[in-house]
C-alpha positions as CSV (number, residue, x, y, z in Angstrom):
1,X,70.1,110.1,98.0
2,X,69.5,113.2,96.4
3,X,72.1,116.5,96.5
4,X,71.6,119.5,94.4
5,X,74.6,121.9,94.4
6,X,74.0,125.8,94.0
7,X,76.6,128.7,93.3
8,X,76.3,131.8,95.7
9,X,78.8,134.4,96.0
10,X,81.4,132.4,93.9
11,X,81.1,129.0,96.7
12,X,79.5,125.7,96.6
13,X,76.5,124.6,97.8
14,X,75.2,121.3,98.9
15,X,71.1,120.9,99.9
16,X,70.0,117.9,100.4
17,X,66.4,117.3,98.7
18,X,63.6,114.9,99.9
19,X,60.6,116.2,97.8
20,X,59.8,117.4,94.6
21,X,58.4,121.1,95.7
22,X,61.9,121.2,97.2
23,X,63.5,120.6,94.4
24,X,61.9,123.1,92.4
25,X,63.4,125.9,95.2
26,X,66.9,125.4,94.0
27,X,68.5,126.2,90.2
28,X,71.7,123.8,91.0
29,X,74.4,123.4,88.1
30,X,75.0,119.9,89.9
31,X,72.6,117.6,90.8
32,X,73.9,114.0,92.8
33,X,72.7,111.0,93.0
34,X,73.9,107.9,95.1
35,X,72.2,105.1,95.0
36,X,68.9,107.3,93.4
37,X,65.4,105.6,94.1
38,X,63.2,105.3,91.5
39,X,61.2,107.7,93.3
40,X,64.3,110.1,93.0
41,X,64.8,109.2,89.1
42,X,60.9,110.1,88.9
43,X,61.9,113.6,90.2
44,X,64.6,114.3,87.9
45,X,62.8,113.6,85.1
46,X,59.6,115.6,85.8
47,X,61.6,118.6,86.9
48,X,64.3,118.8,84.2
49,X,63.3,116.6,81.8
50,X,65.8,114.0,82.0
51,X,65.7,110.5,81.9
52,X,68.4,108.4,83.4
53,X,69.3,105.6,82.1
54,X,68.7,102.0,83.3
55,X,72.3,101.0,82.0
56,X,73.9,104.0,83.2
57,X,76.2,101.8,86.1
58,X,76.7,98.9,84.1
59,X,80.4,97.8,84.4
60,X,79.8,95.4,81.3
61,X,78.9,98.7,79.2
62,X,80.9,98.3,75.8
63,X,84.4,101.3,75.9
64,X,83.4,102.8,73.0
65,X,79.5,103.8,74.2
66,X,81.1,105.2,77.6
67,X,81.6,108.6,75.9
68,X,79.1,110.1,73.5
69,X,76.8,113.1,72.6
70,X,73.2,113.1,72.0
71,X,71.7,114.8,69.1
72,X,70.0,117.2,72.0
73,X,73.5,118.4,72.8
74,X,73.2,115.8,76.2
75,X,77.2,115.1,77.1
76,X,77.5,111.5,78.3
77,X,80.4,110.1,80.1
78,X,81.1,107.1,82.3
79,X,84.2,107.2,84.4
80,X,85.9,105.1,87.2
81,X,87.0,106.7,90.0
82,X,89.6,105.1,92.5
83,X,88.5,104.4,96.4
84,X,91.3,103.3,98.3
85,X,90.3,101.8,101.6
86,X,92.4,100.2,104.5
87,X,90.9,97.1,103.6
88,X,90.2,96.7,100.0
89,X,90.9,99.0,97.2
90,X,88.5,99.3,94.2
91,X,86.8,100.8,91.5
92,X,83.9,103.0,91.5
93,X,81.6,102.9,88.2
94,X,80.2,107.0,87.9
95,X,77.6,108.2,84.9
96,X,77.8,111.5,83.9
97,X,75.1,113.7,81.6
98,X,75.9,117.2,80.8
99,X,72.9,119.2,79.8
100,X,74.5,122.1,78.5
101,X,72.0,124.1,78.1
102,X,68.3,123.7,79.5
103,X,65.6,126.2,77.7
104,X,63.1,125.1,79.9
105,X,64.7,125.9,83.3
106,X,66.8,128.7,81.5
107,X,69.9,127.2,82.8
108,X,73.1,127.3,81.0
109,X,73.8,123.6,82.1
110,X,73.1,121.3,84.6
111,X,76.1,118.4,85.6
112,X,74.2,115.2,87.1
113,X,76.5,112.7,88.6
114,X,75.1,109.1,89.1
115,X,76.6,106.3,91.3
116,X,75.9,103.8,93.8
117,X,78.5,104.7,97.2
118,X,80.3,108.0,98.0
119,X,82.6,108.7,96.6
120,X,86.3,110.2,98.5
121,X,86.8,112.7,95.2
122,X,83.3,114.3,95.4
123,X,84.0,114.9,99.3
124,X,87.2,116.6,98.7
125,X,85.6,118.4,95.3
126,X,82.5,120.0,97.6
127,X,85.1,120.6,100.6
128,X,87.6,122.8,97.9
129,X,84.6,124.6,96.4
130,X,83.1,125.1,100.0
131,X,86.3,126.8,100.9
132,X,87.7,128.8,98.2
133,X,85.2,130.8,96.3
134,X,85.7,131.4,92.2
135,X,86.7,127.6,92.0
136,X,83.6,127.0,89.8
137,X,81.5,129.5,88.2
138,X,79.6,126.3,85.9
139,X,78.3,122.6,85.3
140,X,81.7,122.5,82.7
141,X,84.1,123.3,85.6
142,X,82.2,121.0,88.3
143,X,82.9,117.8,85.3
144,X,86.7,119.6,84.6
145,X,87.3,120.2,88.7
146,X,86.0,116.2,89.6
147,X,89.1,115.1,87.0
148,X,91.1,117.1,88.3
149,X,90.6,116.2,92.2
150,X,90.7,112.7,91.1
151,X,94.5,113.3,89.6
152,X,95.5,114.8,92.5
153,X,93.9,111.7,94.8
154,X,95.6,109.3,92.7
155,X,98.7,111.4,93.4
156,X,97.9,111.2,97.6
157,X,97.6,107.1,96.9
158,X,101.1,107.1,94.8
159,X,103.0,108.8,98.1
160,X,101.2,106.7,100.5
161,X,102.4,103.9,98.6
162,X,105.9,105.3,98.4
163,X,106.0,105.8,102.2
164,X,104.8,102.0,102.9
165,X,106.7,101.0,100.0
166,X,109.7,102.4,102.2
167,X,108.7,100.5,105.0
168,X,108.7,97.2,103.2
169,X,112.2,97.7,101.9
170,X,113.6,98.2,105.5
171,X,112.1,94.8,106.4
172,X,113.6,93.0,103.8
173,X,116.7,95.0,103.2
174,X,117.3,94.1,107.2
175,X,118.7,90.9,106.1
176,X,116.7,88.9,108.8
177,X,113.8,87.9,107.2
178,X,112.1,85.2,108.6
179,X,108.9,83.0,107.1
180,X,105.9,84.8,108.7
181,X,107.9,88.3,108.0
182,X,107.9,87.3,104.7
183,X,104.8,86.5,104.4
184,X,103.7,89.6,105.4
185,X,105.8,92.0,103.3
186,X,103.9,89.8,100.1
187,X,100.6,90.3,101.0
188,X,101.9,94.0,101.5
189,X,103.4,93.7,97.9
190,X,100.9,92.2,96.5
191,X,98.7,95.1,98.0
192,X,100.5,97.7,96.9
193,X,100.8,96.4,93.3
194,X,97.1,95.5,92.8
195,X,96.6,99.5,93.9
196,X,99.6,100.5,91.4
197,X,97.1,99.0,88.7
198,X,94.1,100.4,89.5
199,X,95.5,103.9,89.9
200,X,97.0,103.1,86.0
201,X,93.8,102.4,84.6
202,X,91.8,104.9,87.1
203,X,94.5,107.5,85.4
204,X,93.6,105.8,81.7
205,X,89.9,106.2,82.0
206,X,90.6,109.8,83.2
207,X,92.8,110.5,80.4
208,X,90.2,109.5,78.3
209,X,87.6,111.0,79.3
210,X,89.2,114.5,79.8
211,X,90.2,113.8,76.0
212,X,86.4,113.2,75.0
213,X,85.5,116.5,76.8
214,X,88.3,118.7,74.5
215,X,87.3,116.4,71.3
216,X,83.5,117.9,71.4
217,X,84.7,121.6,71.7
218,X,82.6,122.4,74.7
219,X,85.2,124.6,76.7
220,X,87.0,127.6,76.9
221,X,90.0,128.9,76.5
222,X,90.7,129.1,79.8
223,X,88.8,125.5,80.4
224,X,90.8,124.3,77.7
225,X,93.8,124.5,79.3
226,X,92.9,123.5,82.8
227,X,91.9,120.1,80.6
228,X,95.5,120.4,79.4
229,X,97.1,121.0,82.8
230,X,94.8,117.6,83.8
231,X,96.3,116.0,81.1
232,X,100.2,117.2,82.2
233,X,99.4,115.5,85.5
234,X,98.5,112.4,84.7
235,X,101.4,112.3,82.3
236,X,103.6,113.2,85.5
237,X,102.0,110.1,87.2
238,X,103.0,107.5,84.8
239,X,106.7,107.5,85.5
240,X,105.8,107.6,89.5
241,X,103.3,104.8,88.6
242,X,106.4,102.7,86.5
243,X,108.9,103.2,89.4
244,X,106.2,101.3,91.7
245,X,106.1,98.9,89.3
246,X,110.0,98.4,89.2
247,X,110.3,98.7,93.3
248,X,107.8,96.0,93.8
249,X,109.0,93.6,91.2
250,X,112.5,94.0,92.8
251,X,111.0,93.4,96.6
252,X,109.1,90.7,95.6
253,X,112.3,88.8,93.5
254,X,114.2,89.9,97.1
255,X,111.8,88.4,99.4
256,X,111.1,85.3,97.3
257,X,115.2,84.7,97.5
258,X,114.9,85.0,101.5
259,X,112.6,82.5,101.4
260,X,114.3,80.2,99.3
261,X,117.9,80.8,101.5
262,X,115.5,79.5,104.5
263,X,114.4,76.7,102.7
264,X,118.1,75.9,101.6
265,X,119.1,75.5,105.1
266,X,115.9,73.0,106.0
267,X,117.3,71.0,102.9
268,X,121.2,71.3,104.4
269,X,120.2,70.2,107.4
270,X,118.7,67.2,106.3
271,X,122.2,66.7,103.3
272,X,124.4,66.7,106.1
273,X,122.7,64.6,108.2
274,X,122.3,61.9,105.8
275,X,125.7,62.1,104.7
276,X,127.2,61.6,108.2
277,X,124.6,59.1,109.1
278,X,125.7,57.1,106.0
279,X,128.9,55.3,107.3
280,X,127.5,54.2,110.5
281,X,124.7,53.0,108.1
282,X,127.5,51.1,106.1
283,X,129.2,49.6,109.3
284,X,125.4,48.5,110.8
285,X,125.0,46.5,107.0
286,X,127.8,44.8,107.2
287,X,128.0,43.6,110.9
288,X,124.0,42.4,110.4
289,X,125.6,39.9,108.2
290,X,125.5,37.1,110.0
291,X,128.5,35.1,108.8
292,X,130.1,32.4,110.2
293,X,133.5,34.5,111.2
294,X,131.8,37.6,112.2
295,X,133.4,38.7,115.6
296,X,130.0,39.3,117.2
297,X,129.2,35.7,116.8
298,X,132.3,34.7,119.0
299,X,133.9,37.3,120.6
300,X,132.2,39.4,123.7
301,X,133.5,42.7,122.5
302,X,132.1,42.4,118.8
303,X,128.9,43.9,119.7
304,X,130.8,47.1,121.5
305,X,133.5,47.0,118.9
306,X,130.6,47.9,116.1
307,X,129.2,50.3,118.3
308,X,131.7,52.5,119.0
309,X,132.8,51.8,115.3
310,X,129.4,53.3,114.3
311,X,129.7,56.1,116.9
312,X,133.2,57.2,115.4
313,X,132.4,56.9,111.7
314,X,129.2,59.8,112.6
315,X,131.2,62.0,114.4
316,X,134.1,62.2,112.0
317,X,132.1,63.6,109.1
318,X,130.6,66.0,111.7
319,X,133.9,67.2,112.7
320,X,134.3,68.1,109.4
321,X,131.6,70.0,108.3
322,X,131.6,72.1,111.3
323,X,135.5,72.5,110.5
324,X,134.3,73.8,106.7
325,X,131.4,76.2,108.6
326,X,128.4,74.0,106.6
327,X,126.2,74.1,110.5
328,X,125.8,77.0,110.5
């Protein structure tokens, strides 16, 4: 899929492009491609003279060749951005190329975006710009803007987190955590803290990239310091990001001692009935000896007499444990 994006009257534009000839209506300062056919990539290049390249969503790309400059001035950068689904949360792999400045098409830069599913932060980027007009007047702000929508969507994750982090603790602070509760709240947990980790390296790559983009001298004054202000954010989210960590280190230590108190009485249970089935154990051993002067041999009460022998030596030790509170 192919989007071109357009400024008029200080607001966004999105046009969707199926041909070449249509392509060549628009002068976009963002172009979009998801999941771009070669037939797409073939466009691109004839019309703005850009070649994308085959590597360009490689996840095995070496760090230190994710951000670089061409000798033509071409801005390369190639930046994760979070997707957090009710299902699975992951990773999204996006190539950018800055041309900032095109002779042939007289353009004072062109942003093209490359990646192979929507992403939630370009939705929310071309729903701002749609809205409130002077948000972007170039390519620079489109690249500055994306970081910038992708703090504050990190941000939205970190409260919902926080709000089902809440949750959690009232289930396990409630005392009355049972084994399929428990299990539960850890695959909650365990949700929640694989999320806390992307969003930590989602804010790392960001970081970085802003970084690159103030590094090669290509903004403003006033562009400058919106990459600042980025910067400021993520900083803020670190601490939020660290308290997560804390929180669900503590529920998971809490919930794994709930499960080990419900284990403890399984293994109590089974102490103190061993303990009080051990003397009638000891009165049945010696009665099965069959000696010579053993009362069950002669007498017609031996057999009762052992019985009721056995009966009183288990219910004494019962007595007693329920008298120290260790049935319950």
């Amino acid at each position: 899929m192919l989007n071109v994006f357009t400024l008029a009257n200080g607001r966004l534009f999105q046009e969707e492009i199926e041909s070449l000839e249509e392509l060549a209506r628009f002068k976009p300062i963002w172009v979009d491609l998801e999941s771009p056919t070669p037939e797409e990539r073939r466009w691109v290049r004839q019309h703005f003279g850009l070649s994308i390249p085959e590597d360009a969503m490689d996840e095995d790309i070496e760090e230190s060749a994710r951000f670089f400059e061409e000798d033509n001035g071409e801005l390369h950068i190639r930046s994760d951005f979070l997707i957090d689904d009710n299902d699975e949360a992951r990773s999204v792999r996006v190539a950018f190329i800055l041309n900032q400045h095109n002779t042939e098409l007289k353009s004072h830069g062109v942003l093209f975006s490359i990646h192979d599913e929507d992403v939630p932060v370009f939705r929310l980027l071309r729903l701002r710009a749609r809205r409130m007009p002077g948000l972007i007047s170039d390519a620079k702000e489109v690249l500055l803007s994306l970081f910038d929508t992708d703090a504050e969507y990190c941000a939205d994750t970190v409260e919902d987190i926080y709000d089902d982090l809440d949750r959690v603790s009232r289930q396990v602070l409630s005392g009355d955590v049972t084994d399929d509760k428990a299990s539960e709240v850890l695959a909650a947990i365990a949700r929640h803290q694989d999320m806390s980790g992307r969003i930590r390296r989602n804010m790392m790559d960001t970081r970085r990239a802003v970084s690159f983009m103030m590094r090669t001298r290509m903004l403003n004054a006033d562009q400058f310091e919106d990459a600042r202000q980025i910067l400021r954010d993520l900083d803020s989210l670190d601490s939020h990001t660290g308290f997560l960590f804390d929180k669900i280190n503590f529920l998971m230590d809490a919930t794994v001692g709930f499960i080990n108190i419900n284990q403890n009485k399984i293994i109590k249970l089974f102490s103190v009935a061993s303990v009080a089935l051990l003397p009638p154990t000891l009165v049945a051993s010696i009665y099965g000896m069959n000696f010579q002067h053993m009362p069950e041999l002669t007498q017609k009460w031996g057999y009762p007499a052992a019985l009721c022998l056995m009966v009183v030596s288990a219910v004494g030790p019962m007595l007693y444990f329920r008298k120290r509170g260790w049935l319950k």
